[in-house]
C-alpha positions in Angstrom: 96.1 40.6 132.4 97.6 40.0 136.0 95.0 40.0 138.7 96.5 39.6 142.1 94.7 38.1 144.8 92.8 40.1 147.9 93.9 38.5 150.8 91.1 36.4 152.4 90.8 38.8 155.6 90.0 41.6 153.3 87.0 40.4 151.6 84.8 39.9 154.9 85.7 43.8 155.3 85.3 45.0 152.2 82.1 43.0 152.0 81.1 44.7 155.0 82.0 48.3 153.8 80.0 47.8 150.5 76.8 46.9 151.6 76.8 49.7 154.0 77.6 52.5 151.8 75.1 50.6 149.2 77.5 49.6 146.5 79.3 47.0 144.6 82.2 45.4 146.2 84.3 46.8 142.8 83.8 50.0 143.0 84.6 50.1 146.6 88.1 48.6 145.6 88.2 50.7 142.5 87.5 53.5 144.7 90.2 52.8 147.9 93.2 51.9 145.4 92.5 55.4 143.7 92.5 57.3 146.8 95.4 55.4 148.3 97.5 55.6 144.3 97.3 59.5 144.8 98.2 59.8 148.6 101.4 57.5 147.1 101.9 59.7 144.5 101.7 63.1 146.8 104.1 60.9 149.0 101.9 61.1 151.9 101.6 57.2 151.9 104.6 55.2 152.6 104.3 51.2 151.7 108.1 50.5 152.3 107.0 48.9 155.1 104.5 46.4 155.6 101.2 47.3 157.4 100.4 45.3 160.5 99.0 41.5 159.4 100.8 42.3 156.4 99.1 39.7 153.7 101.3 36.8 153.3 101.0 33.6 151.5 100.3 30.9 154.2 102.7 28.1 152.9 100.8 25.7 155.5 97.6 26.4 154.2 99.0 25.9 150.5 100.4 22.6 151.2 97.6 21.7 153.0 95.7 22.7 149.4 97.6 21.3 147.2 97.4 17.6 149.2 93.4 17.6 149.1 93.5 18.6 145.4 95.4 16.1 144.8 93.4 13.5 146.8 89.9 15.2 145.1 91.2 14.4 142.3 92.5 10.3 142.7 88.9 10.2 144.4 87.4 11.6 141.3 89.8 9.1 138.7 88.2 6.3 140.9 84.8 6.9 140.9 84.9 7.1 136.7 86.7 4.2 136.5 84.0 2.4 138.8 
């Protein structure tokens, strides 16, 4: 089953919000996408366009990933061959 991603600056928030109102992190998700699923559907909500800090993938960041996997894993080749 797909399972998007939360953007990064989310989580710290969400974090936040669930210990204060004393429950998992899930159901506080579970909880906000239902309320904001029926606003959508009584059309109240409109997601045409993007909220301010919009998420979007950092392709700077991802590059900058993808070269230090790449160099963990050369590192990791050596030290088994050693």
């Amino acid at each position: 089953m797909y399972q998007p991603k939360i953007a990064d600056e989310h989580i710290r928030t969400l974090y936040q919000w669930a210990k204060r109102l004393e429950i998992p992190m899930t159901r506080l998700v579970n909880r906000l996408l239902a309320h904001g699923l029926a606003r959508l559907e009584q059309g109240v909500e409109h997601v045409h366009e993007p909220a301010v800090n919009d998420y979007a993938r950092k392709t700077q960041r991802t590059k900058q990933r993808a070269r230090y996997g790449t160099a963990r894993s050369e590192r990791q080749e050596c030290r088994k061959e050693s």
